[in-house]
ROPA-279134 format. One record per residue (C-alpha): residue in one letter; z, y, x. Coordinates in steps of 0.25 Angstrom, whole numbers, plus 5000, padded with zeros to 4 digits. Layout:
<sites>
AZYX;...
</sites>
This chain:
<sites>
X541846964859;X540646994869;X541147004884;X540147084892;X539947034906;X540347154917;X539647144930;X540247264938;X541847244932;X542447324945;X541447444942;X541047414956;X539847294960;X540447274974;X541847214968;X541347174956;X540447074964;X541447034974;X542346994961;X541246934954;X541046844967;X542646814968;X542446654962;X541046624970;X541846684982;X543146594979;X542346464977;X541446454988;X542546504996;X543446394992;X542246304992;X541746345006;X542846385014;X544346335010;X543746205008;X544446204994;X543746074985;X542646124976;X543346104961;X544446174967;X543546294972;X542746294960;X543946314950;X544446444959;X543146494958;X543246474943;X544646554943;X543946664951;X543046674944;X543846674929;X544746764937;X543546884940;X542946854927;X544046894918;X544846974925;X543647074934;X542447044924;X543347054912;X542746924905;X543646864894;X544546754900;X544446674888;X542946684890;X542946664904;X543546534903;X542446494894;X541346504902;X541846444914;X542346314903;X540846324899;X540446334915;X541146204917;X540646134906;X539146164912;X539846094925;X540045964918;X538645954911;X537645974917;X537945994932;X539345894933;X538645794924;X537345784937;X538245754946;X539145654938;X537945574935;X537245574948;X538445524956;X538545424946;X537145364949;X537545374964;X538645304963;X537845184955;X536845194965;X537745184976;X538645084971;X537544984970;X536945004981;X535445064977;X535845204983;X535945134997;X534545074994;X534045214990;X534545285003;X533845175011;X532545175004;X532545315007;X533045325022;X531745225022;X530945345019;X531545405032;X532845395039;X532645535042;X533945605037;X533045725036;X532045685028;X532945615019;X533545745016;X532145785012;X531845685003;X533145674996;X533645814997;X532345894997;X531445824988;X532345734981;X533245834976;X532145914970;X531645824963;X533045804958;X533245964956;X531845994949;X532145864937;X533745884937;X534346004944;X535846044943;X536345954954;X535645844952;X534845844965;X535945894975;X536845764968;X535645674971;X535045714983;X536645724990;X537145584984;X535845534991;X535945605004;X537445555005;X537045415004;X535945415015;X537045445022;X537045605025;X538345675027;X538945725013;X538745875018;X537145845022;X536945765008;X537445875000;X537146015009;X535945975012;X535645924996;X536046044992;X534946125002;X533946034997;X534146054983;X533646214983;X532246254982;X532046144969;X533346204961;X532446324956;X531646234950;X532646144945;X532946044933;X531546064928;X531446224932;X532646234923;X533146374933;X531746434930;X531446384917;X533046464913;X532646584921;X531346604915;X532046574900;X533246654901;X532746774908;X531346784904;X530546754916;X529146694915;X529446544918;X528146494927;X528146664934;X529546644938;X529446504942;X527946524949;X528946634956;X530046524960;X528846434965;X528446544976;X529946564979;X530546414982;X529146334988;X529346415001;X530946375001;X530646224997;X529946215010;X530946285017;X532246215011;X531946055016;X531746125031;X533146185028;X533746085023;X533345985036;X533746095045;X535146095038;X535145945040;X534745925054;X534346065062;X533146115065;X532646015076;X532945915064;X532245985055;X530946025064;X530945855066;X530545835050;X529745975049;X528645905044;X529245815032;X530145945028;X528846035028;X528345925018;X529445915010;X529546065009;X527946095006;X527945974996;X528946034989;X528646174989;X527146184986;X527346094974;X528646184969;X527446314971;X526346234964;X527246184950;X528146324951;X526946404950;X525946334941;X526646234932;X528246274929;X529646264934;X529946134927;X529246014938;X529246114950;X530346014958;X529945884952;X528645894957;X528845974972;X529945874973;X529145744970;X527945794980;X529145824990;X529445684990;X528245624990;X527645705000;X528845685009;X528945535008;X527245535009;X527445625023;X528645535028;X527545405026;X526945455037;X527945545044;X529245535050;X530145625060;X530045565074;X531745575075;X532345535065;X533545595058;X534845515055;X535945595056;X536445615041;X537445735045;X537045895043;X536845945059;X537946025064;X539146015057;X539245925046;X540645925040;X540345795033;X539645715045;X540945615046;X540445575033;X539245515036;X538945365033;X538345295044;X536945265043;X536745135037;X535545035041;X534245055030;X533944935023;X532644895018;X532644875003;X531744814993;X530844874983;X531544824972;X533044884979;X532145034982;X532045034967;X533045004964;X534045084972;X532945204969;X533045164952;X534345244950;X533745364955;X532345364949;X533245344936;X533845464939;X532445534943;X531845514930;X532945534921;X533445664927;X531645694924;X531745664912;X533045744906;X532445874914;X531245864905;X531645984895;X531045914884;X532145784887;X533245884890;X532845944875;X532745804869;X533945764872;X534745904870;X534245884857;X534845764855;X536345804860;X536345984866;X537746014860;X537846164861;X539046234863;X539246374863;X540446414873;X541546464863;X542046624868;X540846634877;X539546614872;X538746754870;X540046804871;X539746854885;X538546954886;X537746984900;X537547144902;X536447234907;X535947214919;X536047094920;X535347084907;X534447174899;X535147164889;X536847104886;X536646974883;X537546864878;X538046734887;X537946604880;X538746484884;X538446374876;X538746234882;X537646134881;X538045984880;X536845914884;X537345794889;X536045734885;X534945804892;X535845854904;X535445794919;X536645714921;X536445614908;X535045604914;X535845544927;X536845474919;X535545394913;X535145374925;X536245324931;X536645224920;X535245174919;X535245164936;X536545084935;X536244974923;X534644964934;X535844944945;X536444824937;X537744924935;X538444864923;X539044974912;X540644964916;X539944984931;X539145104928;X540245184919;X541245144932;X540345204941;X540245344932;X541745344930;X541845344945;X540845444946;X541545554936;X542845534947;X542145534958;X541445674954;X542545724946;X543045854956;X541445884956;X541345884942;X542645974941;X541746084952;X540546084944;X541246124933;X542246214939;X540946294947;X540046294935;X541446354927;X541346454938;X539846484938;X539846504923;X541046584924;X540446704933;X539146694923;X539846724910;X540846844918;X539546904925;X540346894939;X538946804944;X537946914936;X538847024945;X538446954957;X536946944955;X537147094950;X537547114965;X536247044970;X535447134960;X535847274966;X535047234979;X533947314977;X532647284986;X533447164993;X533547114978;X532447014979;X533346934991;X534646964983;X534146924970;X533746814976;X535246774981;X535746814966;X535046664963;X535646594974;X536946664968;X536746624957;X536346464958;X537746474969;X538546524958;X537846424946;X537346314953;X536146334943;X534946414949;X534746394931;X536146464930;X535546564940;X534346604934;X535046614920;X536146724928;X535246784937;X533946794933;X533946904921;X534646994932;X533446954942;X532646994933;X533147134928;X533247144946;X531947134948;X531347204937;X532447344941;X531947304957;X530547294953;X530347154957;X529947044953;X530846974940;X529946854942;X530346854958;X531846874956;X531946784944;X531446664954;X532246724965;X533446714957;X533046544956;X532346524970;X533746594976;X534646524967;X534246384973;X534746414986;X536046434979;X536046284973;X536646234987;X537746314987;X538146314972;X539446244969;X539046144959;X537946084969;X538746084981;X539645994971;X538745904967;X538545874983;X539845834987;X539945754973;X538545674978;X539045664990;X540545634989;X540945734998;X541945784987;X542645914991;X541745955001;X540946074993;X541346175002;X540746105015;X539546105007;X539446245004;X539846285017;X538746185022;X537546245012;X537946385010;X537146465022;X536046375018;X535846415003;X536146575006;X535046565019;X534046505009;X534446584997;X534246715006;X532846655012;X532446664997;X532946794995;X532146835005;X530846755002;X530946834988;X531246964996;X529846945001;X529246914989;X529747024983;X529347104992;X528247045002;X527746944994;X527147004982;X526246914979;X527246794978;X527646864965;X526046834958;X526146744947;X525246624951;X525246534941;
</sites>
């Protein structure tokens, strides 16, 4: 039996949006301000939000449970299985000793605290972002940060801000690559269009996430080294967006980011140096804060080896984004399985399609080509190069499963909940209320992409909800489809820092277990100031910047 989603269910848009935003409301609420522990938080949102499905929406129970079972198996592969893995490499670095050698080689590069951020949040995490994507860079760059030395809150807010502007071009351009499939966009117009959204933000993001750090005085001290970051970033990200493809845009802006920073830092460095590893102001974490501990000059043959595990890492998680890999190996183990009661058994309505249209739900095991067994390689292979023996390495992963085990059980709990509201239509009746905004659609539609990427934790998952009714918006409004479609991806990334499964994969990488909420707190005026800054920068060129809009390539 077909179930139609309903996005109006009262009769009435007003309560029928306030309803449909009951679980987002209960989560972040829980999360943010009663301090409850994040699985705990996730799994009342998850009751809401079974609650409003069945009983205001009128979905099947039966099938409602369904689809947030097939929600939290999408928890465990792909995204829980990043952050198993990268933990575990930590922990084998760490244990032996290499990832001490690692954070002196590179406090070597500078002591700066600033520009370490650049370097490791900034450009590192995007090159991590543009070859891996979901969560990998944010569990990197913080389990990084955490052992120079910076407070847990800096290491993972702070990774979180940095890890914006590459999102939308992501695991290979995966998010624009799925936009353009599913909904019928031109690939290169639309990401030619995403290429003259985000280069303006990827110069302005490293100066915001400096001032966050250390102020404004602290950030006027660097403004040269940010400003090289940022332009060797962004023109780059212009340049492959607009004339090649989605696919290497963040591999290459971010391996000329690095480059021309540590090139500029050869001959440049701030004349007050910066080693305070604390957030200014008020850092609910700042107690736990290790003390600075004396750099030690290493030997070539230690700097390579303490680097190895991590251009292990590097290469393999290259190489299994290569969509002809990724199809190698589905082709050798890509079980399907098609979600029993709930595959095409739910149909999208007009408007938010042409046409009603079935919902599939077919789970895909493919353990062989996912990111996390790319990290899992790597690890092993890191251990047996640190002389680990076997017993050693499977203790050390064992350890790692208990030590991760509560974020395991969020992941899935708040993609069980992401999942839920797709397949009810309660997320499709909130971007429905960003579409009845008229002239000020082009900022609104805008904030439907950072709602969505909040909601998924996918600006992939948020294309694939949003960017049909984008779209439809824009053609009814007489704008741009191409414009909104990229709005819809340049928006979302602002949504990433505040989206539940990243803020978990934070305080996992940096073992601050059950303090998800300070983290929200912390980054959640910064993603919504942002996310409206782009709002506004697509306002203009829908508007005052016509010529933005010219296909150029």
């Amino acid at each position: 039996m077909i179930w139609q989603q309903v996005y109006d269910p009262i009769g009435n848009m007003v309560v029928s949006t306030l309803l449909a935003a009951i679980p987002v409301v209960v989560m972040l609420a829980a999360l943010g301000f009663f301090h409850i522990k994040a699985h705990i938080a996730a799994g009342m949102g998850l009751i809401a939000a079974l609650l409003v499905a069945i009983f205001a929406y009128g979905m099947p129970a039966d099938m409602a449970g369904r689809a947030a079972l097939f929600g939290g198996f999408t928890g465990l592969l792909p995204i829980g299985w990043i952050v198993l893995n990268i933990i575990f490499l930590h922990q084998l670095t760490e244990q032996n000793g290499s990832f001490k050698v690692l954070q002196d080689s590179l406090s070597g590069i500078t002591e700066d605290r600033r520009i370490q951020l650049l370097l490791i949040a900034f450009c590192f995490g995007a090159f991590f972002e543009g070859a891996a994507g979901f969560g990998t860079p944010v569990a990197v760059t913080a389990a990084i940060l955490i052992g120079l030395g910076f407070s847990p809150l800096a290491a993972s807010g702070l990774s979180l801000i940095a890890n914006t502007a590459p999102v939308a071009f992501g695991a290979l351009g995966t998010p624009v690559i799925t936009l353009a499939k599913v909904h019928g966009y031109d690939l290169m117009e639309v990401t030619a269009m995403i290429g003259r959204q985000l280069p303006f933000f990827s110069v302005l993001v490293p100066f915001w996430l400096i001032w966050a750090f250390a102020g404004r005085k602290g950030m006027i001290e660097i403004w040269p080294a940010i400003l090289v970051a940022g332009l060797s970033f962004a023109i780059p990200q212009f340049l492959v967006s607009n004339y090649i493809g989605p696919e290497l845009v963040d591999i290459i802006a971010a391996i000329v980011s690095m480059a021309c920073l540590v090139g500029f830092l050869r001959v440049w460095q701030p004349k007050k140096i910066w080693t305070s590893a604390s957030l200014r102001g008020k850092d609910v974490s700042a107690s736990e804060v290790k003390p600075p501990q004396p750099i030690v000059k290493h030997s070539r043959e230690a700097l390579i080896a303490a680097w190895m595990p991590w251009v292990i890492l590097s290469i393999f998680v290259f190489i299994w984004g290569l969509p002809s890999v990724k199809a190698w190996l589905n082709g050798i183990f890509a079980p399907a399985f098609p979600m029993s009661g709930l595959h095409n058994l739910i149909e999208k309505v007009p408007p938010v399609v042409p046409q009603p249209t079935k919902e599939g739900a077919v789970y895909t095991l493919n353990l062989l080509s996912a990111t996390g067994t790319a990290i899992l390689l790597s690890a092993v292979i890191s251990g047996f190069f640190m002389k680990y023996n076997p017993v050693a390495i499977v203790r050390t992963f064992l350890k790692t499963i208990w030590l991760v085990r509560f974020s395991l059980l969020t992941i899935v709990l708040m993609l069980a909940l992401g999942t839920l509201t797709r397949y009810s239509g309660t997320d499709t009746t909130l971007g429905l209320a960003f579409a009845n905004t008229g002239v000020l659609y082009p900022f609104f539609g805008t904030l439907m992409g950072w709602l969505g990427v909040a909601l998924t934790g996918s600006d992939t998952a948020s294309n694939v909800l949003f960017g049909g009714m984008q779209k439809v918006a824009a053609d009814q409004l007489g704008l741009s489809p191409n414009l909104m479609g990229a709005a819809n991806s340049s928006g979302g990334v602002m949504g990433k820092m505040i989206d539940a499964q990243s803020i978990v994969v934070a305080s996992t990488a940096t073992r601050w277990f059950n303090h998800e909420g300070d983290i929200l707190r912390y980054v959640f005026f910064h993603s919504i100031a942002l996310a409206c800054l782009v709002g506004l920068y697509v306002t203009m060129q829908a508007y005052v910047w016509p010529f933005t809009l010219m296909v150029v390539h």
